[in-house]
Kinemage of the C-alpha trace (Angstrom):
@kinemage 1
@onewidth
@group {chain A} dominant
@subgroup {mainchain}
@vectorlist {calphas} color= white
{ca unk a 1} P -46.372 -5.080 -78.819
{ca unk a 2} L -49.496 -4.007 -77.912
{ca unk a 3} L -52.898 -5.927 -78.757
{ca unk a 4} L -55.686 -3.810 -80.936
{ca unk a 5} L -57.912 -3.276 -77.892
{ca unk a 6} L -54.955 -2.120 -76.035
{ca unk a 7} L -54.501 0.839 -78.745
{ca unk a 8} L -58.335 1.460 -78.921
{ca unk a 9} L -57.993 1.846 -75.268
{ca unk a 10} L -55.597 4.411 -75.231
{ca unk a 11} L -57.382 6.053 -78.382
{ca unk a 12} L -60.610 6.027 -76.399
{ca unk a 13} L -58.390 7.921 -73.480
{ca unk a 14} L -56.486 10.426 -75.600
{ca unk a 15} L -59.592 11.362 -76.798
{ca unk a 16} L -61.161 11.793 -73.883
{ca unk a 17} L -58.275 14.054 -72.608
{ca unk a 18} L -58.688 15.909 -76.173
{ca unk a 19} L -62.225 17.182 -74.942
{ca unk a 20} L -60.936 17.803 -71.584
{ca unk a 21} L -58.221 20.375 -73.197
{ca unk a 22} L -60.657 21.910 -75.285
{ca unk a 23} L -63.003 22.605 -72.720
{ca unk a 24} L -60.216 24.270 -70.721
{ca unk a 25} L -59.773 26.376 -73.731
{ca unk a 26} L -63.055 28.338 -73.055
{ca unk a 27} L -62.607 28.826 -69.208
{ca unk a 28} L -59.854 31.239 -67.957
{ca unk a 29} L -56.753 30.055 -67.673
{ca unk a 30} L -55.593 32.892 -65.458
{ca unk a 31} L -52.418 33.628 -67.660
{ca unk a 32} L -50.845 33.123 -71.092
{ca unk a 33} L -48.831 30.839 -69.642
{ca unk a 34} L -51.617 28.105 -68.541
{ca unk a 35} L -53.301 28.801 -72.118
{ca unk a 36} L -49.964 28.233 -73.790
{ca unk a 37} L -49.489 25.055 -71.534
{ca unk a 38} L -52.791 24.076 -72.610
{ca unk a 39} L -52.356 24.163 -76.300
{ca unk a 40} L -48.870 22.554 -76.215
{ca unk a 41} L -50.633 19.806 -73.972
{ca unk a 42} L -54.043 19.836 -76.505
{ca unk a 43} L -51.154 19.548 -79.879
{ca unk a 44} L -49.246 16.563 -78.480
{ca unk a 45} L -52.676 15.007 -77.698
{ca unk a 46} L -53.912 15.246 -80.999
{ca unk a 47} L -50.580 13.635 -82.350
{ca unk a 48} L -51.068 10.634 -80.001
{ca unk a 49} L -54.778 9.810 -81.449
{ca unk a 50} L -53.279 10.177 -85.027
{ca unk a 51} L -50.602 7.753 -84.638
{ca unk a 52} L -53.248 5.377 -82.841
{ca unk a 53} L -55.746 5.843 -85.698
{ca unk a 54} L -52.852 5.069 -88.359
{ca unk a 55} L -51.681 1.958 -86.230
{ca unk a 56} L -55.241 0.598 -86.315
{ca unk a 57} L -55.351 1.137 -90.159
């Protein structure tokens, strides 16, 4: 099980990776593929730093 800092530290990360995915959002992606990489990527992201924000109440 993992200890409360251990889950703020991969809160702190996910969210970190959440603003990198955004940014990439407003440079070209080159395709609809990368862009539909990125959102899938930016969606599962988002997931993780819910379930970390419910775990830590």
């Amino acid at each position: 099980m993992l200890s409360k800092e251990e889950v703020l530290h991969l809160l702190n990360e996910a969210k970190k990776e959440v603003d990198r995915l955004e940014t990439n959002r407003q440079e070209d992606l080159g395709n609809s593929i990368n862009y539909i990489e990125n959102e899938l990527q930016l969606q599962r992201v988002l997931s993780q730093v819910e379930a970390y924000e419910k775990v830590l109440g």
